[in-house]
Backbone as JSON, one array per atom type, in Angstrom:
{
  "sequence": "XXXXXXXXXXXXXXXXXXXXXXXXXXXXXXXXXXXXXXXXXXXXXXXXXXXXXXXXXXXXXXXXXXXXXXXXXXXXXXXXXXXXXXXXXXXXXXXXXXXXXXXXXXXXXXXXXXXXXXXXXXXXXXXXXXXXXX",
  "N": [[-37.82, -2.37, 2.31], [-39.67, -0.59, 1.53], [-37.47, 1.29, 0.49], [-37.23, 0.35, -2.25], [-38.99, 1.06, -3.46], [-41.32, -0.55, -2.29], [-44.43, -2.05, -1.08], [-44.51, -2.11, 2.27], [-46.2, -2.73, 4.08], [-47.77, -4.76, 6.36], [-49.32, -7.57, 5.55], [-50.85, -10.46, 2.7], [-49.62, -13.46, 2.12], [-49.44, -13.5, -0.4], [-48.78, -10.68, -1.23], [-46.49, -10.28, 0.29], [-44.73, -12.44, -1.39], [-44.85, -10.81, -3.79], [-43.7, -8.74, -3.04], [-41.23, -9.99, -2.28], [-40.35, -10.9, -4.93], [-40.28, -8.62, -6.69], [-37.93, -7.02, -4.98], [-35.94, -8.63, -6.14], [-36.0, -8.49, -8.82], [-35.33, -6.01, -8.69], [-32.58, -5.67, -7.94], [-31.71, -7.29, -9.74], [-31.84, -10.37, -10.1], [-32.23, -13.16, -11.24], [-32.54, -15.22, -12.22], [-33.62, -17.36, -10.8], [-32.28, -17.95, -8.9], [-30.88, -17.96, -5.77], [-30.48, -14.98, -4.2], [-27.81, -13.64, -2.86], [-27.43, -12.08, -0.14], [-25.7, -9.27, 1.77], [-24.86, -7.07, 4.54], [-23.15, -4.4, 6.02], [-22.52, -3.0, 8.1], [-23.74, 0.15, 7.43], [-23.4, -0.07, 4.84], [-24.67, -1.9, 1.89], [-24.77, -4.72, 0.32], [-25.7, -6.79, -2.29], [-25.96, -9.72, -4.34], [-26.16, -9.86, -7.8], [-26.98, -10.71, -11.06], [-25.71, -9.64, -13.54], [-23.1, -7.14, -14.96], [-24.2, -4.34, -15.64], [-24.23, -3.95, -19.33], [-23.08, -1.04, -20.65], [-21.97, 0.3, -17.73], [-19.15, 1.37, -16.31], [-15.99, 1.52, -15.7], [-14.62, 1.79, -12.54], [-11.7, 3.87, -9.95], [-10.12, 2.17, -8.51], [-11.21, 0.67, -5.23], [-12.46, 1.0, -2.81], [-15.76, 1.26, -1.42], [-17.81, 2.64, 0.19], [-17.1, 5.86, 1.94], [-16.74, 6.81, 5.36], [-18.37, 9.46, 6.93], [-17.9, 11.02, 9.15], [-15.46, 9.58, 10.44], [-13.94, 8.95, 8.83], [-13.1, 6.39, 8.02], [-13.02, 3.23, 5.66], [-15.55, 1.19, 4.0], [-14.24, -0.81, 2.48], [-12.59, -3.61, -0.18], [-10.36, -5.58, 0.76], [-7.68, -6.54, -0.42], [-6.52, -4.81, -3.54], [-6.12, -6.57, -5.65], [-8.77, -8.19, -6.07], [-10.78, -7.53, -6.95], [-13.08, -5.32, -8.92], [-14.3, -2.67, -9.2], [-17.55, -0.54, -10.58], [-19.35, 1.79, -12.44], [-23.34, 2.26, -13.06], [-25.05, 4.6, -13.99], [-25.12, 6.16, -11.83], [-25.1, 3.88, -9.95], [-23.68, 1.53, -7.7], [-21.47, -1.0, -8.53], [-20.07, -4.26, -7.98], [-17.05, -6.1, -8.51], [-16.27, -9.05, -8.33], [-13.3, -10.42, -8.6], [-11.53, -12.96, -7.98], [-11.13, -15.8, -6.53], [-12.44, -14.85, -3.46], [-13.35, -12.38, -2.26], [-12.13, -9.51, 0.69], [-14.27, -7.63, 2.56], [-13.69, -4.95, 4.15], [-13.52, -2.69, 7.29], [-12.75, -0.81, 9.5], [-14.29, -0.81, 11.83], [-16.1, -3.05, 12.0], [-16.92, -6.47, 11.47], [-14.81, -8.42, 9.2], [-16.01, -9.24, 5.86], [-16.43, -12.15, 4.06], [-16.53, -11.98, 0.63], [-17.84, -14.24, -2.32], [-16.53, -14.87, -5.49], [-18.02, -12.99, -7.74], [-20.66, -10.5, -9.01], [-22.06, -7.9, -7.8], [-24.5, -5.31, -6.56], [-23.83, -2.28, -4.94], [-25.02, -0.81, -2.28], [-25.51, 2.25, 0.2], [-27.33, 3.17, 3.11], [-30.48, 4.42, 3.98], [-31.9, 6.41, 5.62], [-35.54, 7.99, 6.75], [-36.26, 10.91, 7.35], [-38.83, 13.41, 8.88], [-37.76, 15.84, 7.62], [-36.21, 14.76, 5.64], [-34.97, 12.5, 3.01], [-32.43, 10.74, 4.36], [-28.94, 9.66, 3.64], [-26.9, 7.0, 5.04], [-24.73, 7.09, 7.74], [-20.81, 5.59, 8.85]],
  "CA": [[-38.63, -2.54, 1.12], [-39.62, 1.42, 0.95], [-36.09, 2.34, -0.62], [-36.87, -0.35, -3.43], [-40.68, 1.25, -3.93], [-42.06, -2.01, -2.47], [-45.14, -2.0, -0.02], [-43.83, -2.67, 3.2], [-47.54, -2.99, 4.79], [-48.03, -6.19, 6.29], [-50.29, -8.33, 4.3], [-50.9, -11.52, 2.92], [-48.56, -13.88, 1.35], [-49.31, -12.75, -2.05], [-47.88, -9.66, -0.8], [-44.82, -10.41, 0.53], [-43.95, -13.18, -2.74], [-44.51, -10.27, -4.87], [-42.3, -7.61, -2.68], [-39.46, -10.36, -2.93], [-39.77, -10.93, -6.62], [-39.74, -7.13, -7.11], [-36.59, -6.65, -5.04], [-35.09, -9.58, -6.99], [-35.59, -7.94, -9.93], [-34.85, -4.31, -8.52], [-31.13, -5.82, -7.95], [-30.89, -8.3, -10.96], [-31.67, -11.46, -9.52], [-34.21, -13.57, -12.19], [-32.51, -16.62, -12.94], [-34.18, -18.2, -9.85], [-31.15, -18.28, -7.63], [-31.42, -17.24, -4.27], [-30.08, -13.54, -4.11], [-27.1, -13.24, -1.82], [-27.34, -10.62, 0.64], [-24.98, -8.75, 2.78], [-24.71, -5.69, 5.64], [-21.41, -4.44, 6.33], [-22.7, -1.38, 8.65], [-24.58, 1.02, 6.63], [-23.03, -0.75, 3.14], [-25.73, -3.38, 1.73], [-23.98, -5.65, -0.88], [-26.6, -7.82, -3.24], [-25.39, -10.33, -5.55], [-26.81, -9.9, -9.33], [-27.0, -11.76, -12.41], [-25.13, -9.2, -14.71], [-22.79, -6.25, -14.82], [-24.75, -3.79, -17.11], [-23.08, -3.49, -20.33], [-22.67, 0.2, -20.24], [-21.07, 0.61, -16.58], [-18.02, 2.31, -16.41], [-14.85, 0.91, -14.59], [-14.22, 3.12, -11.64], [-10.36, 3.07, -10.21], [-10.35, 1.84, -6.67], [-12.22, -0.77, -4.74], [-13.3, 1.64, -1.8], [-17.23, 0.83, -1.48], [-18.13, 4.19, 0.75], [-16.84, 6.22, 2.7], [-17.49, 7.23, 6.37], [-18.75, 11.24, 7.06], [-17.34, 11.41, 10.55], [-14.74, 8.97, 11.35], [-12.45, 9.13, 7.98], [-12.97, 4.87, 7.77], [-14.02, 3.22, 4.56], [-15.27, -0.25, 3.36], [-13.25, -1.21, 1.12], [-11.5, -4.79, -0.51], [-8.51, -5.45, 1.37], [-6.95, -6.58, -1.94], [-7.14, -4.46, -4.29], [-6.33, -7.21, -6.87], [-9.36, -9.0, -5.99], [-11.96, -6.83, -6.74], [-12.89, -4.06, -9.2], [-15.81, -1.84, -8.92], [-17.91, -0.19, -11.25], [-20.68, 3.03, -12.21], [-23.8, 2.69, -13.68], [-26.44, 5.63, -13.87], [-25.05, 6.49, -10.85], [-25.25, 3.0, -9.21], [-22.39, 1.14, -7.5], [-21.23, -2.61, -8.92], [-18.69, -4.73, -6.96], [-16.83, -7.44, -9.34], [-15.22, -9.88, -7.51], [-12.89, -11.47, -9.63], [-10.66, -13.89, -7.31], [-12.45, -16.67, -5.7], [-13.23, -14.48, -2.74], [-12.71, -11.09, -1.65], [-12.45, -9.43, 1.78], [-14.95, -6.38, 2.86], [-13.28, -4.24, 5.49], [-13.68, -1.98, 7.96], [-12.45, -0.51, 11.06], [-15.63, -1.1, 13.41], [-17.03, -4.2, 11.73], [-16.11, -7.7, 11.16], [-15.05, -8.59, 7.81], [-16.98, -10.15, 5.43], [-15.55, -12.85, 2.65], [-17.35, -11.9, -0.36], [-17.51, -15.26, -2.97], [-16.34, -14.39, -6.93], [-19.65, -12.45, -8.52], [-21.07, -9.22, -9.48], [-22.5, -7.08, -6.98], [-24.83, -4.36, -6.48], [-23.76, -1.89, -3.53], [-25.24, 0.82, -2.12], [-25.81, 2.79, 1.71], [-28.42, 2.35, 3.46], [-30.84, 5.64, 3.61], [-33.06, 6.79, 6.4], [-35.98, 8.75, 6.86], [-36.83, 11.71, 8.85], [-39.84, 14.35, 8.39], [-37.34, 16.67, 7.18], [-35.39, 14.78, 4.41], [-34.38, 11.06, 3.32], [-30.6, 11.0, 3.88], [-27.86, 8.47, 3.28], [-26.68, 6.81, 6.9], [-22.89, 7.17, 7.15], [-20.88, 5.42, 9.92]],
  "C": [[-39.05, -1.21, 0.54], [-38.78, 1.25, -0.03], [-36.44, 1.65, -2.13], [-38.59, -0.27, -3.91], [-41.59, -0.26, -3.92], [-43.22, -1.53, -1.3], [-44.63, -2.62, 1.49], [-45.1, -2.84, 4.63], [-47.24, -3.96, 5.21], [-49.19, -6.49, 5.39], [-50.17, -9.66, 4.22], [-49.78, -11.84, 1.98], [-48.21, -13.22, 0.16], [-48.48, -11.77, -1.97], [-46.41, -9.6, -0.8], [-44.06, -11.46, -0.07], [-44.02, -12.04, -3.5], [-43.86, -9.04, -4.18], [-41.0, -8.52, -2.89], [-39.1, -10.8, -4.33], [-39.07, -9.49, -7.24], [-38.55, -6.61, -6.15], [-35.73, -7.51, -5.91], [-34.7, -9.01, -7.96], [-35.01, -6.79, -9.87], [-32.9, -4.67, -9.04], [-30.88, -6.68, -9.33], [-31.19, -9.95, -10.63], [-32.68, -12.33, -10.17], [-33.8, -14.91, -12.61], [-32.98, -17.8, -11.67], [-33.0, -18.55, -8.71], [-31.21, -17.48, -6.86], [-30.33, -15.74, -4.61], [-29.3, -13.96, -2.08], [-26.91, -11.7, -1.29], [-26.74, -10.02, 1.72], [-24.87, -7.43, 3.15], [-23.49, -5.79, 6.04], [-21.79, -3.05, 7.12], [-23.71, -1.14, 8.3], [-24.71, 0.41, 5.14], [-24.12, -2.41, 3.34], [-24.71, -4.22, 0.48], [-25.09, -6.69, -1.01], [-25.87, -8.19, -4.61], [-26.55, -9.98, -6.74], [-26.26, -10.4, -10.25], [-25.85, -11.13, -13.44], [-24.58, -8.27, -14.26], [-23.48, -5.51, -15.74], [-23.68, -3.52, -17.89], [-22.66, -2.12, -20.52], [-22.16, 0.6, -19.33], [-19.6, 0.58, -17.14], [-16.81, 2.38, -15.22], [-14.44, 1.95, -14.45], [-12.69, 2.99, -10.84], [-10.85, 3.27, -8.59], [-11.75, 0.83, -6.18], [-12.74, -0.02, -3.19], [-15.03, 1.75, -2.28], [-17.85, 1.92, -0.82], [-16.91, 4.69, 1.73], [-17.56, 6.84, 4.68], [-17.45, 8.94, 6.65], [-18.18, 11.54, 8.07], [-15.94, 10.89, 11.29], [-13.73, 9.0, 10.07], [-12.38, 7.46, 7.58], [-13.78, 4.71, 6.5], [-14.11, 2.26, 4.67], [-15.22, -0.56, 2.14], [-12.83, -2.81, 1.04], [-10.08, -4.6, 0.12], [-7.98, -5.17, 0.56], [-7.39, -6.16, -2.99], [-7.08, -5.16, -5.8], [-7.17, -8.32, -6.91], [-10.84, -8.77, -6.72], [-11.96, -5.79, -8.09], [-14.16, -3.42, -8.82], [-16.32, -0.84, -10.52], [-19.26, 0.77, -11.55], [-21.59, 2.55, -13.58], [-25.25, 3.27, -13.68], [-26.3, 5.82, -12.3], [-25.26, 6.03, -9.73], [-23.99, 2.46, -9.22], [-22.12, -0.08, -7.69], [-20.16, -2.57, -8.31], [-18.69, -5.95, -8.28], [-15.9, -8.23, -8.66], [-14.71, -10.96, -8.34], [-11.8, -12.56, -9.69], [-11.52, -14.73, -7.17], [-12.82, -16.27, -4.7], [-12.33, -13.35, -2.41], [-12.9, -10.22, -0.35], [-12.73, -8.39, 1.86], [-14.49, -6.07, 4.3], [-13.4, -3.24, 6.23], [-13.68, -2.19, 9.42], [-13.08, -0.43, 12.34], [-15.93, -2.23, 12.64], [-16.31, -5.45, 10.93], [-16.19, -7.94, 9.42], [-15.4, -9.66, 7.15], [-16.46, -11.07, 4.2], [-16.86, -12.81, 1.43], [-17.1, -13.14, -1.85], [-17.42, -14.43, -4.73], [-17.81, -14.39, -7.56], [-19.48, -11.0, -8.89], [-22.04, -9.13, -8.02], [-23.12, -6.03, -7.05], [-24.7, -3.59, -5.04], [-24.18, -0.51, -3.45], [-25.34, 0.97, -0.63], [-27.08, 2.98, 1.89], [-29.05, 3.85, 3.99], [-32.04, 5.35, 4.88], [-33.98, 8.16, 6.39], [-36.2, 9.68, 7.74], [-38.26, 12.74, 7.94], [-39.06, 15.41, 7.28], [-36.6, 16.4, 5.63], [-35.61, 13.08, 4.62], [-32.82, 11.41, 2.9], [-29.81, 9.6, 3.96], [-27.18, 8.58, 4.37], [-25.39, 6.51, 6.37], [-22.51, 6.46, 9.13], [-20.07, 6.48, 10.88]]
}
């Protein structure tokens, strides 16, 4: 909840209905449908409502890369999938009826035809917040 400037105190309900409205909305998620959410490692994948109209079709369906081991998760098929930038955020379009998230340590995941928001998953230390690679 941090990364998405939410209070991550415990507290009372109130609290924690209005940290999951405000990730809802962080990712896109407002038409009252449950927000699909997936971990693939380090890679988070959240369904959203819209592609922004300004994003900027990127070529390749690789979703990150790994810093140490040379593995990525990526769409098997790359005619299932496209991906997309905007403001320096990562969209997944899945434009089959389902597309498969892969990688070489972790089971793969069948992603259902949507829009996607993906990003890596960021930890803190005293010294920095850095982006966790596998």
């Amino acid at each position: 909840l941090a990364s998405l400037g939410l209070d991550a105190k415990k507290g009372s309900r109130g609290t924690i209905a209005r940290n999951i409205a405000q990730a809802k909305s962080h990712v896109g998620c407002s038409h009252g449908e449950p927000m699909q959410l997936y971990r693939h490692g380090d890679v988070i994948v959240a369904s959203v409502d819209e592609l922004p109209k300004e994003a900027e079709k990127r070529e390749g369906v690789t979703l990150a890369y790994g810093e140490s081991t040379g593995h990525s998760h990526r769409i098997a098929d790359p005619t299932t999938a496209e991906t997309f930038l905007y403001e320096g955020l990562l969209y997944l379009r899945v434009i089959a009826p389902v597309a498969e998230l892969i990688h070489e340590e972790h089971k793969t995941i069948t992603l259902p035809q949507g829009i996607y928001r993906v990003w890596q998953q960021r930890e803190y230390t005293p010294q920095a917040i850095r982006t966790v690679y596998d």
